[in-house]
C-alpha positions in Angstrom: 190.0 93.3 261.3 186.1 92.6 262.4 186.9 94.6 265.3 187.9 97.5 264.1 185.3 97.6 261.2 182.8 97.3 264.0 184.4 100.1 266.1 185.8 102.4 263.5 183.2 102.3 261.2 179.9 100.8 261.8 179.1 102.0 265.4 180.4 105.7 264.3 177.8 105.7 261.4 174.8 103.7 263.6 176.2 106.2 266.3 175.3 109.6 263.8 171.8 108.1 262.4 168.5 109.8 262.1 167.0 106.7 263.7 166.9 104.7 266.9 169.2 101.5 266.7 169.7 98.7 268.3 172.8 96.7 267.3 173.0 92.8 269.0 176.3 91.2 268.5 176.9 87.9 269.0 180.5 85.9 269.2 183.0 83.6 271.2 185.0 87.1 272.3 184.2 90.3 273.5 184.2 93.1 271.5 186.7 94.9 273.6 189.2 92.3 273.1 188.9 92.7 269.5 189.3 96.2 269.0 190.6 98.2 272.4 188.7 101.6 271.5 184.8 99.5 271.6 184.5 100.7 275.8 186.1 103.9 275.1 183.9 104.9 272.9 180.7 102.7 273.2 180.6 101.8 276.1 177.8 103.6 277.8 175.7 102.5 275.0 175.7 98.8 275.7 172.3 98.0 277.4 172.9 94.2 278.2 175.4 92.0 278.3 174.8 88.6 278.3 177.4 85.7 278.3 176.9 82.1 277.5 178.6 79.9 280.2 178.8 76.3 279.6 176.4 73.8 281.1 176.6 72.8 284.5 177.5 69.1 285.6 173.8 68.0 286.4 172.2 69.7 283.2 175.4 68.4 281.1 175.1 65.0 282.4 171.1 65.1 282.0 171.8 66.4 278.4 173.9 63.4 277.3 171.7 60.7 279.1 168.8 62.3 276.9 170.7 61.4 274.1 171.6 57.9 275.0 174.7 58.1 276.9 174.8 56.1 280.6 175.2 58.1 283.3 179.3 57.0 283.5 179.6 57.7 279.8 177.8 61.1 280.2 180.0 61.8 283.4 183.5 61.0 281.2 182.3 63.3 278.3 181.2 66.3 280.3 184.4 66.0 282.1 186.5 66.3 278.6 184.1 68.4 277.4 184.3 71.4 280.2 180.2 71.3 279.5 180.6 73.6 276.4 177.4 73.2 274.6 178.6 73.2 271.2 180.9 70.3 272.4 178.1 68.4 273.9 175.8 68.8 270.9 178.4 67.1 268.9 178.7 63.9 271.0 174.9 63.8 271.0 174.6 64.7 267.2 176.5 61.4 266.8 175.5 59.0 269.8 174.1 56.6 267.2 177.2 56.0 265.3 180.3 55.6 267.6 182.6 54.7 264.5 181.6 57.6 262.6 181.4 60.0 266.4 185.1 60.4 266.5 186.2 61.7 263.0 183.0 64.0 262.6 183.3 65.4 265.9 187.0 66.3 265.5 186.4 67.6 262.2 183.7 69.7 263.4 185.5 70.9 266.4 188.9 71.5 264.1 186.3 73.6 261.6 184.9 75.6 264.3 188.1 76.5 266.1 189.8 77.2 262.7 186.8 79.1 260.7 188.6 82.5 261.0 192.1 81.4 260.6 194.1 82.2 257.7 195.5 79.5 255.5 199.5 80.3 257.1 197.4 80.3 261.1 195.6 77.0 260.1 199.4 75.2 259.0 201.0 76.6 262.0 197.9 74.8 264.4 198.4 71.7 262.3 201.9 72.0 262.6 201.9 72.4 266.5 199.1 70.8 267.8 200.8 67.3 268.1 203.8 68.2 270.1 204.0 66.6 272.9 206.4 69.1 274.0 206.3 72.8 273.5 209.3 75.2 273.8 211.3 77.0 271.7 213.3 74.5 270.4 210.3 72.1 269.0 208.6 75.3 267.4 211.4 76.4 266.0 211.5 72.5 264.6 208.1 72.8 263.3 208.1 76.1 261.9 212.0 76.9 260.9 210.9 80.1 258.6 
């Protein structure tokens, strides 16, 4: 739904102002994956592209021995982590408090992944997410309507 606000209706009136603009979107995807008409249409007007990779090892690891972590705990995390900063930020956030770490970083991370679901997406995650396996037969299990 963003997407197509952004392509069918936004960029077409920024596209017919009187004035120069200069639009900066920022998100996880890539507005031609939300709406297939963005490079049709706009995309000779993107200037810069610029995508946020996740950390490398060395800065990863440096990143979670700056917040306290050994260098063995800092390898283990960034290896379960896949260096994504938001990820790494959480297990810093909370270095100081290992009981609270593990319920406030899942909560977080469920929040962040969820944020745009509806409430029927968010029950079907729930629903699915701890399966340990995943076919037709134990979807159809979880969600029989």
């Amino acid at each position: 739904m963003l997407g197509y606000f952004i392509v069918e209706s936004l960029l077409r009136q920024l596209e017919n102002s009187r004035f120069p603009v200069l639009a900066i979107f920022l998100g996880h995807d890539d507005l031609a994956d939300a709406h297939t008409g963005f490079h049709q249409h706009f995309a000779n007007a993107i200037v810069t592209k610029i995508r946020l990779e996740p950390f490398d090892s060395d800065d990863g690891i440096r990143y979670l021995e700056s917040a306290g972590y050994s260098q063995d705990e800092a390898q283990t995390i960034y290896g379960k982590s896949g260096g994504y900063p938001f990820i790494l930020s959480l297990f810093a956030e909370h270095r100081s408090n290992k009981e609270q770490q593990s319920a406030v970083f899942y909560k977080r991370f469920f929040e962040r992944t969820t944020h745009w679901m509806t409430g029927p997406e968010k029950d079907w995650l729930l629903r699915l997410c701890y399966l340990d396996v995943v076919n037709e037969s134990t979807v159809a299990a979880m969600l029989p309507a």
